[in-house]
KELO-568819 format. One record per residue (C-alpha): residue number from 1; residue in one letter; x, y, z. Coordinates in Angstrom, 3 decimals, padded with zeros to 6 digits. Example, Ala and Ser with C-alpha at 12.3 -4.5 7.8 and 13.67 -1.06 7.14 Angstrom:
residues 2
 pos code       px       py       pz
   1    A  012.300 -004.500  007.800
   2    S  013.670 -001.060  007.140
end
This chain:
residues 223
 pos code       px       py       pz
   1    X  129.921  160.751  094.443
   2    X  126.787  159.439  095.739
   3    X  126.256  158.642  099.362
   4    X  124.809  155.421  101.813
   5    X  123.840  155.386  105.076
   6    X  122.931  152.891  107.108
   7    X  120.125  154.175  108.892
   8    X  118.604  153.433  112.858
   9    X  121.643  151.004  113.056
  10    X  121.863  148.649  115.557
  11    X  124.889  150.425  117.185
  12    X  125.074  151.993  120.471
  13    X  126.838  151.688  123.757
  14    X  125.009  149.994  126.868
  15    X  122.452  152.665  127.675
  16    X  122.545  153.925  131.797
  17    X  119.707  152.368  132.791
  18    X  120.748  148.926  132.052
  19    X  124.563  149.338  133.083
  20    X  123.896  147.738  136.528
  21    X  121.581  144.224  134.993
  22    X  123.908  141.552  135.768
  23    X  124.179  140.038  132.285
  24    X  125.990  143.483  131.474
  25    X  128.001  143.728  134.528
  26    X  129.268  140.521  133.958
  27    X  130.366  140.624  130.384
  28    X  131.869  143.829  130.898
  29    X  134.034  142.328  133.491
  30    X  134.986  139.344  130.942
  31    X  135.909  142.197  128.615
  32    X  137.964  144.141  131.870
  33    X  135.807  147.433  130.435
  34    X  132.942  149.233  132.159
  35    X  129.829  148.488  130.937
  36    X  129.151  152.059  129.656
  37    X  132.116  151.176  127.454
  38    X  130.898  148.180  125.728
  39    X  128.894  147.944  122.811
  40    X  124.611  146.674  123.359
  41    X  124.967  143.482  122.346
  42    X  121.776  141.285  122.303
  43    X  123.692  137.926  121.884
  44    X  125.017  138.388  125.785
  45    X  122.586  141.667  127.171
  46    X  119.134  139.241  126.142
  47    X  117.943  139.418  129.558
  48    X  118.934  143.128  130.062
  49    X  116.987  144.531  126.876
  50    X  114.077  142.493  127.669
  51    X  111.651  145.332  126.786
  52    X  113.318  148.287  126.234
  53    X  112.088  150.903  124.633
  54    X  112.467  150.200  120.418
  55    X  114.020  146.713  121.443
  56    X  113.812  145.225  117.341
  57    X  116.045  147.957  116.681
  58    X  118.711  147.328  118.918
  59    X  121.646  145.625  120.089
  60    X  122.736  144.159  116.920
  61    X  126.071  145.135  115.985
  62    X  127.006  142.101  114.283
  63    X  124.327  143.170  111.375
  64    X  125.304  146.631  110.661
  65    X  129.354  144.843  111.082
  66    X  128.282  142.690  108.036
  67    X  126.937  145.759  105.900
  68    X  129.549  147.964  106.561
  69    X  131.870  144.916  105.203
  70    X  129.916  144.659  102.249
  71    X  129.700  148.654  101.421
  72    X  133.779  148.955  102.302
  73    X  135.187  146.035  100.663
  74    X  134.225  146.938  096.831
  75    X  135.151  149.081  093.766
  76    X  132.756  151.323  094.153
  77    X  134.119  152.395  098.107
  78    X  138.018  151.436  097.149
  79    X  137.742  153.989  094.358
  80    X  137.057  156.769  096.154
  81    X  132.975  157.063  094.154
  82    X  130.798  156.381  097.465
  83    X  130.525  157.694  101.001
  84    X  129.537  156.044  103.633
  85    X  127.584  156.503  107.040
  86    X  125.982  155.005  109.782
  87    X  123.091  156.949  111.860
  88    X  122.220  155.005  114.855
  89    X  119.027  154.004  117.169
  90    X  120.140  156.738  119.092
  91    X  120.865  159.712  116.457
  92    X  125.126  159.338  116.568
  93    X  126.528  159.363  113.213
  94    X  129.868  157.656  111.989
  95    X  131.531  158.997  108.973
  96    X  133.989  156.641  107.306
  97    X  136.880  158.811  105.299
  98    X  138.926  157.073  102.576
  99    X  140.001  153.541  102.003
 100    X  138.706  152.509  105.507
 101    X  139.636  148.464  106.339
 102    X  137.120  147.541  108.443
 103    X  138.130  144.564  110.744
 104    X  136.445  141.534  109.245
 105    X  136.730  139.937  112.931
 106    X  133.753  140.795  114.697
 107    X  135.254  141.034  118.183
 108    X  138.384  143.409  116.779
 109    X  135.097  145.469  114.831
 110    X  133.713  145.882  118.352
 111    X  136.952  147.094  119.635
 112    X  137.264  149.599  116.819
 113    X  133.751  151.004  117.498
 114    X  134.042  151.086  121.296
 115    X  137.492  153.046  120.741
 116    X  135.405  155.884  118.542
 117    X  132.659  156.128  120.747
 118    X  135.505  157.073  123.524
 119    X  137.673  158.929  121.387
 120    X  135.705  160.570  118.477
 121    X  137.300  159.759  115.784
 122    X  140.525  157.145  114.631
 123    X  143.045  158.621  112.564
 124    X  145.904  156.363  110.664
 125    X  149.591  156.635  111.488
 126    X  150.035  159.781  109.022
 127    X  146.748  161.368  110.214
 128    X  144.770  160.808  108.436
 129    X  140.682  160.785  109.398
 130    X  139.354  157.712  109.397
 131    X  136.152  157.300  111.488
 132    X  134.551  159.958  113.557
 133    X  131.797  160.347  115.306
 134    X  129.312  162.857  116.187
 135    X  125.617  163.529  117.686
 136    X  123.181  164.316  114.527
 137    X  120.003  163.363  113.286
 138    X  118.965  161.216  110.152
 139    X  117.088  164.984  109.036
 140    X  120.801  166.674  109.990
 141    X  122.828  164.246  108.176
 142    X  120.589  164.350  104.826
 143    X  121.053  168.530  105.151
 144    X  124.372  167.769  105.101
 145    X  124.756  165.864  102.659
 146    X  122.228  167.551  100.190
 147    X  121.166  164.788  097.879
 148    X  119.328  164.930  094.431
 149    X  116.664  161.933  095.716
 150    X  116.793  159.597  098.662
 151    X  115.897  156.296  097.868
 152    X  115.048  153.622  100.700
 153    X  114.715  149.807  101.055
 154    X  111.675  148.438  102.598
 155    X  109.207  145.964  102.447
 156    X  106.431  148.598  102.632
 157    X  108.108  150.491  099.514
 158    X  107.040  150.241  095.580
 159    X  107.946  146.515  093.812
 160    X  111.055  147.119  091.347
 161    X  114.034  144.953  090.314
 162    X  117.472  146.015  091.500
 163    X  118.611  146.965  088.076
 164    X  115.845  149.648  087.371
 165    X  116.639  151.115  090.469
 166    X  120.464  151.451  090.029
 167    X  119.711  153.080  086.733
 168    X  117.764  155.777  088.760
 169    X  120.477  156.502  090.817
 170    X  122.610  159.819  089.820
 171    X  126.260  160.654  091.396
 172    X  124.391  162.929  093.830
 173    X  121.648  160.911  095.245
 174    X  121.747  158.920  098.946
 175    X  120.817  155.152  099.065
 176    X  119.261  154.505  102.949
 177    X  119.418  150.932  104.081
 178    X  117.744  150.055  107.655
 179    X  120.808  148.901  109.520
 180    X  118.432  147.199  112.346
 181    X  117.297  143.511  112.669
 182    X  113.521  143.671  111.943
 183    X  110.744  146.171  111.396
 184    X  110.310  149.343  109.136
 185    X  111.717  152.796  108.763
 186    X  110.404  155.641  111.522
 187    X  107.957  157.864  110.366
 188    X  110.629  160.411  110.738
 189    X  112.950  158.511  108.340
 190    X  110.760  157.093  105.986
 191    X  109.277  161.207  105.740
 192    X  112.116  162.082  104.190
 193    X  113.030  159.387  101.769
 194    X  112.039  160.066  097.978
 195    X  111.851  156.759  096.555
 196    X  111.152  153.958  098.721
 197    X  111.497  150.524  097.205
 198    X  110.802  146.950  097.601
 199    X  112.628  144.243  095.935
 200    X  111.357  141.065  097.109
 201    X  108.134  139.645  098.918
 202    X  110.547  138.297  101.494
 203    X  112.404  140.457  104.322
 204    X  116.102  140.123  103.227
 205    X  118.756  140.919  105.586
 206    X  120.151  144.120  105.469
 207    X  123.880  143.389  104.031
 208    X  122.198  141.255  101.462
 209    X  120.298  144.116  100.433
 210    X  122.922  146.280  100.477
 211    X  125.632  143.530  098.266
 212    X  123.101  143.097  095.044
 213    X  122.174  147.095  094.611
 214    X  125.896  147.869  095.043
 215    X  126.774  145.556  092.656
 216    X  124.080  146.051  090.404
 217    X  124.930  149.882  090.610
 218    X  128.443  149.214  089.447
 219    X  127.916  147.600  086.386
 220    X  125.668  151.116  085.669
 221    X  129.504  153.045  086.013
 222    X  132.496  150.323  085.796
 223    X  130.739  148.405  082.409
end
């Protein structure tokens, strides 16, 4: 079973020093939460992030929303053959069990995420785990999960098609897609990727990306 993970994702809770800008304070009120309870969210916390610290990599949850739709919603995840995580901007990681239906409404997503980050982990009505989450580093998750080769996406990588590639990957390796808006792979990230590839001159959005090597992958296994 060969793993993803959606790496330096866009996903985080409003960080303490901007829980008191107004643009937060106000939308968490709209939302009857506290603002430490709602996700970053650049479409109404503009003004707020304004210069943060790693500001391209944040406060997009409606990207890493979209790839986690298209990882969860195919043969390859509804058969039980991938795993799935998300490492975030600030080193959380979300481990999706079995058969996990993602909301495909954004706002019910956010809801979903908001509840883990409170609670730890979602369980179904017979108990079984569905999302949890835990502090752990990119380098701690890829210990964990051991892989043959970790192979990355980036504009920086070698030029290959997305068929070669899928014919590299073996039931053991990890496939790491940047689950941020714009720029590259840390250092710290990028040091411990294998294979880093390129498939396109152009910057392609993430769950683009992520849609043609998945497919491409399973015609390697289901044809």
């Amino acid at each position: 079973m060969f793993s993803l993970v959606l790496s330096e994702s866009a996903l985080e809770l409003v960080p303490y020093e901007l829980e008191n800008h107004p643009s937060v304070v106000s939308h968490a009120r709209r939302l009857g939460k506290n603002p430490f309870e709602i996700l970053l969210d650049n479409s109404w916390h503009f003004a707020a992030m304004r210069g943060i610290n790693n500001e391209m990599k944040r406060g997009r949850p409606d990207l890493v929303h979209f790839s986690i739709l298209e990882a969860t919603t195919i043969p390859l995840y509804l058969q039980n053959k991938m795993r799935l995580y998300v490492h975030t901007v600030d080193d959380k990681v979300i481990s999706f069990g079995e058969n996990v239906h993602i909301p495909k409404s954004y706002h019910r997503f956010a809801g979903v995420i908001e509840k883990l980050y409170r609670e730890k982990k979602i369980t179904s009505g017979n108990g079984d785990m569905l999302l949890t989450i835990e502090d752990k580093t990119f380098s701690e998750l890829l210990d964990d999960i051991n892989p043959s080769k970790t192979f990355g996406f980036s504009t920086n990588g070698k030029k290959n098609t997305y068929e070669e590639i899928a014919a590299e990957i073996s039931d053991n390796a990890c496939v790491v897609f940047g689950g941020f808006q714009k720029g590259h792979f840390s250092d710290i990230i990028q040091g411990k990727i294998t294979d880093l590839y390129s498939v396109g001159d152009e910057s392609f959005e993430g769950h683009v990306v992520i849609a043609r090597m998945l497919y491409e992958y399973e015609k390697t296994i289901f044809m």
